[in-house]
C-alpha positions in Angstrom: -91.5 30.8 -139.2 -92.4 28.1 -136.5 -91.9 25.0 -137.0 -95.2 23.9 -136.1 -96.5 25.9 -139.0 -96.4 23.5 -141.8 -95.9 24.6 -145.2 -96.7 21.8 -148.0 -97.1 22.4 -151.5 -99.3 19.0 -152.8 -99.1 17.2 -156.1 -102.4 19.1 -157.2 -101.3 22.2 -159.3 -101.6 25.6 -157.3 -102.6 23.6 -154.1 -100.9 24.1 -150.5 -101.9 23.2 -147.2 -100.9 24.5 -144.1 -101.3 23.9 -140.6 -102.0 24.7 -137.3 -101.5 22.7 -134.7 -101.1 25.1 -131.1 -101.9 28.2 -129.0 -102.5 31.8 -131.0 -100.1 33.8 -129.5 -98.7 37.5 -129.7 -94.6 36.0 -128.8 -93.9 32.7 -130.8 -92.0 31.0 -127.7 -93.2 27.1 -127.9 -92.5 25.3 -131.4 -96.2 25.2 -131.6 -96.9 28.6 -131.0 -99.2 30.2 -133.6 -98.4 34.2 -134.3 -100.1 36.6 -136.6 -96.4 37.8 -137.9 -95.3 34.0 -138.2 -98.7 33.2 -140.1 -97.8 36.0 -142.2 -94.3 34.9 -143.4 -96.1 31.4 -144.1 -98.6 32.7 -146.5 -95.8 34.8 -148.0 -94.2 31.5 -148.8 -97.3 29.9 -150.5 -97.0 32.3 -153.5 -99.3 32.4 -155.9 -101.8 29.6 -155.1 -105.3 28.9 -156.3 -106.1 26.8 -153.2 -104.8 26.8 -149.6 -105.7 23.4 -147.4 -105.5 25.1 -143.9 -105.8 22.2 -141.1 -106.5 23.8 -137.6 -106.2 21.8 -134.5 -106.0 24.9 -131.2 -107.2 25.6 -128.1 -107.1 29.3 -128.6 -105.0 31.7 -127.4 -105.0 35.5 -128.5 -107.8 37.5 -129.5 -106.0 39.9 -131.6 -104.0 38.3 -133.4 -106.5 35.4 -134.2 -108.3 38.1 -135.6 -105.6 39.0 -137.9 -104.8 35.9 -138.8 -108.6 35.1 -140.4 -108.7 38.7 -141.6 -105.3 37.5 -143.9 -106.9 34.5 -145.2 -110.2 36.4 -146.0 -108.3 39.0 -147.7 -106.4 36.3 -149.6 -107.7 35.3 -153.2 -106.9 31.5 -152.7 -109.7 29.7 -152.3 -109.6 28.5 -148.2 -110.9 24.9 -147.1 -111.0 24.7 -143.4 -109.8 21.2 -141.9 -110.8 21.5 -137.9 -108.8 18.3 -137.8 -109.4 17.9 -133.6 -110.4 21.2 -132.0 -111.1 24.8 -132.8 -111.9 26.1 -129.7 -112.3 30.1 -128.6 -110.7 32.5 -131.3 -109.1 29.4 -133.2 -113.0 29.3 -134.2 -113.2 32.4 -135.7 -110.0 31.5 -137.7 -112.0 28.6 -139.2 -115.0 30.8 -139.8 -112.4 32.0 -142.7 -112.8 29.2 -144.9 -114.8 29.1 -148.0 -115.1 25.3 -146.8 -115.2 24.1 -143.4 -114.6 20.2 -142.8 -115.1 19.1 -139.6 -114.3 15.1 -139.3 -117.1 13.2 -137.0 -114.7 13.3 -134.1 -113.5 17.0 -134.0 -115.4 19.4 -131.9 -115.6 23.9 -132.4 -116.0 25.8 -129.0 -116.9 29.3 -128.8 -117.6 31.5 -126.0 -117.6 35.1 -125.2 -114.2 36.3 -124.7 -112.7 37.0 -121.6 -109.3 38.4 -120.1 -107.5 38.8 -116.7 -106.9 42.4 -115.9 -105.3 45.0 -112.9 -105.6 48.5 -112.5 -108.3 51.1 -110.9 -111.8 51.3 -112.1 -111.5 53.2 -114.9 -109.3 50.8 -116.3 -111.3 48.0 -115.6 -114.0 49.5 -116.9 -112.7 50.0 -120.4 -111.5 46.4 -120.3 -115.0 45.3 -120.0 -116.0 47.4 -122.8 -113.1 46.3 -125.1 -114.6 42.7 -124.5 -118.0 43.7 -125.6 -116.7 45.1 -128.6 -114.6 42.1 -129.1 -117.7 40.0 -128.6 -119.9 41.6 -130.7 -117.1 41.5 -133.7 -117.1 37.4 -132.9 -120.9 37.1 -133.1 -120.4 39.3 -136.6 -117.8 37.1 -137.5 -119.9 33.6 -137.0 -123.4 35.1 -138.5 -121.5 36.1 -141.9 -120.5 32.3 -142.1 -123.7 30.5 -140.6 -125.8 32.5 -142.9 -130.0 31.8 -142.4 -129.2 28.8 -140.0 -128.5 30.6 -137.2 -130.1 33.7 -135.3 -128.4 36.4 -133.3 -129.9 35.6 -130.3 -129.5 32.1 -130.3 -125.5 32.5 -131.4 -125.4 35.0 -127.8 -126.6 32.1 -126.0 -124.6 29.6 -127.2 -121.5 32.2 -126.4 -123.0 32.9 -123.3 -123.1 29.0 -122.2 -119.5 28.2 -123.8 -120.9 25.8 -126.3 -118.5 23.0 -127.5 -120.4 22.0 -130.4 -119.8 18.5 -132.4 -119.2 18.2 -136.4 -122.6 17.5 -136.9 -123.8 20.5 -134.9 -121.2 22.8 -136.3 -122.9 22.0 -139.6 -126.6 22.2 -138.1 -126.1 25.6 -137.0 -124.1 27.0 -140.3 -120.8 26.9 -138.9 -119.3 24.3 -140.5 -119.6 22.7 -144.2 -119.8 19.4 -144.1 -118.9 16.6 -141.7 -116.2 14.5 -142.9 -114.6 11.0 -142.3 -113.1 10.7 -138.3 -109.8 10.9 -138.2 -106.5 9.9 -135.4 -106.5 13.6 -134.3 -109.2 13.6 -132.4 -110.7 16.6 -130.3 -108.5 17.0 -127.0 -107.5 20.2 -125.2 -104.5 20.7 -122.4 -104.9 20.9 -119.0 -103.8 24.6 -119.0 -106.8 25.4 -121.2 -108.8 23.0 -119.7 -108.1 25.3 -116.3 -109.5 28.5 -118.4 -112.7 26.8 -120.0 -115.8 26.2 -117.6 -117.5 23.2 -119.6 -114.6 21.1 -121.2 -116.7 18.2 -121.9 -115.3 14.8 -120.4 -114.9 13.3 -123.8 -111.9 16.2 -124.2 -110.2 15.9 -121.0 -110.1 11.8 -121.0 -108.4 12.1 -124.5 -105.9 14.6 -122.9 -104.8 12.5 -119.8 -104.8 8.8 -122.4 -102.4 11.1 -124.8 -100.4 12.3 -121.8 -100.4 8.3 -120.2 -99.1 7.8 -123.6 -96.4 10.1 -123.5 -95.5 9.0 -119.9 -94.9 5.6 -121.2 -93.2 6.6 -124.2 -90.6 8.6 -121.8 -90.5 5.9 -119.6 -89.9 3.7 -122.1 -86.8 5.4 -123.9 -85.8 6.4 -120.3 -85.0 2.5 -119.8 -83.5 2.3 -123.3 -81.1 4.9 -122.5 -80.0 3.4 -119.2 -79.5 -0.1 -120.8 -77.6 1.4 -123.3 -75.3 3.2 -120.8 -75.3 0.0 -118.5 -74.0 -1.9 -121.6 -71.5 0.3 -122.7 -70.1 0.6 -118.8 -70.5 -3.6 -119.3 -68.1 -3.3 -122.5 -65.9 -0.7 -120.6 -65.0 -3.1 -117.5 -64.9 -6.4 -119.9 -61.9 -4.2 -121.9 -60.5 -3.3 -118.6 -60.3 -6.9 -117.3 -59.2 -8.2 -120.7 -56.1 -5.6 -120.6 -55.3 -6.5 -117.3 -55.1 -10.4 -118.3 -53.0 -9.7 -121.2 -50.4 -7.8 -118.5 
């Protein structure tokens, strides 16, 4: 299991929480890396709970096996609240669309769009790769109207998809598609420059948050960078001082 995938029984009888917190891949390479198999192993883990906390913070990733991943919790008989504790963005929305409870805190955002892929081959097989996506698309749309219920209409969900909405707590709820908006938390909504790359309308908000976190980390590395070389100054320091003290003594 990755260690990204947090496993937590809490103090509340039959409770766990788990949590997501990077891209939905097929291959678990990255400690953050989310997999349908290593999702899996994690629920096995849980037991026989009552209520499972599940705290989502992805840019996306895999169609397929975020897809299996919400069909695991549907099929589960916990009951499933849905934290979208920064972003749930592309099929990491679909995840959340598997909670029985969706909490979105004021400063967490939900993107969806209509899928899309990057493909070779002849026509044929480009053909059936744009079919796949409709079908994929079309089990998304399904996906989103069985949680928004009477709040949102077919056609205006294909339009949001079409435009790659990035929607905020309170119009996640607006439109069905999230519970209830919660308190804003530290983890706000951010995204990576990778996916930023793949998205076409990251909104500002997103990508400023991404370059203060990585400024951030910069400084941090920077910072025990220096530590490091004062510690290794020092101890060549020490290492002369004992050299000069020996040769005194002789």
């Amino acid at each position: 299991m990755p260690k990204y995938l947090t496993v937590k029984q809490e103090s509340k009888p039959n409770t766990a929480s788990m949590y997501i917190d990077g891209e939905i891949v097929t291959d678990e390479y990255y400690d953050t890396d989310t997999s349908a198999a290593g999702f899996r192993d994690a629920l096995k883990d849980l037991g026989d709970v009552k209520t499972i906390n599940l705290h989502i913070n992805s840019p996306g990733g895999s169609v397929f096996e975020g897809i299996a991943i919400y069909n695991m919790l549907k099929q589960n008989k916990a009951h499933v609240n849905v934290y979208v504790d920064g972003l749930a963005a592309s099929i990491a929305s679909v995840i959340a669309m598997s909670g029985d409870a969706i909490f979105m805190p004021s400063n967490s955002m939900l993107m969806i769009h209509n899928p899309w892929t990057m493909a070779v081959g002849n026509a044929s097989e480009l053909r059936k790769q744009a079919d796949d996506l409709d079908k994929i698309t079309e089990s998304s749309i399904q996906t989103y109207l069985n949680q928004a219920g009477d709040k949102l209409d077919e056609e205006t969900l294909r339009q949001l998809m079409d435009d790659e909405t990035w929607l905020t707590a309170k119009e996640a709820v607006d439109y069905g598609l999230a519970t209830e908006v919660i308190e804003a938390n530290k983890a706000a909504a951010s995204i990576s420059k990778n996916f930023a790359q793949r998205y076409r309308h990251v909104p500002k908000q997103l990508i400023q948050a991404s370059q203060k976190k990585q400024e951030i980390k910069e400084r941090e590395d920077d910072q025990e960078l220096r530590k490091q070389l004062l510690e290794r100054y020092q101890n060549n320091l020490k290492a002369i001082n004992n050299e000069l003290r020996i040769m005194k003594e002789d």
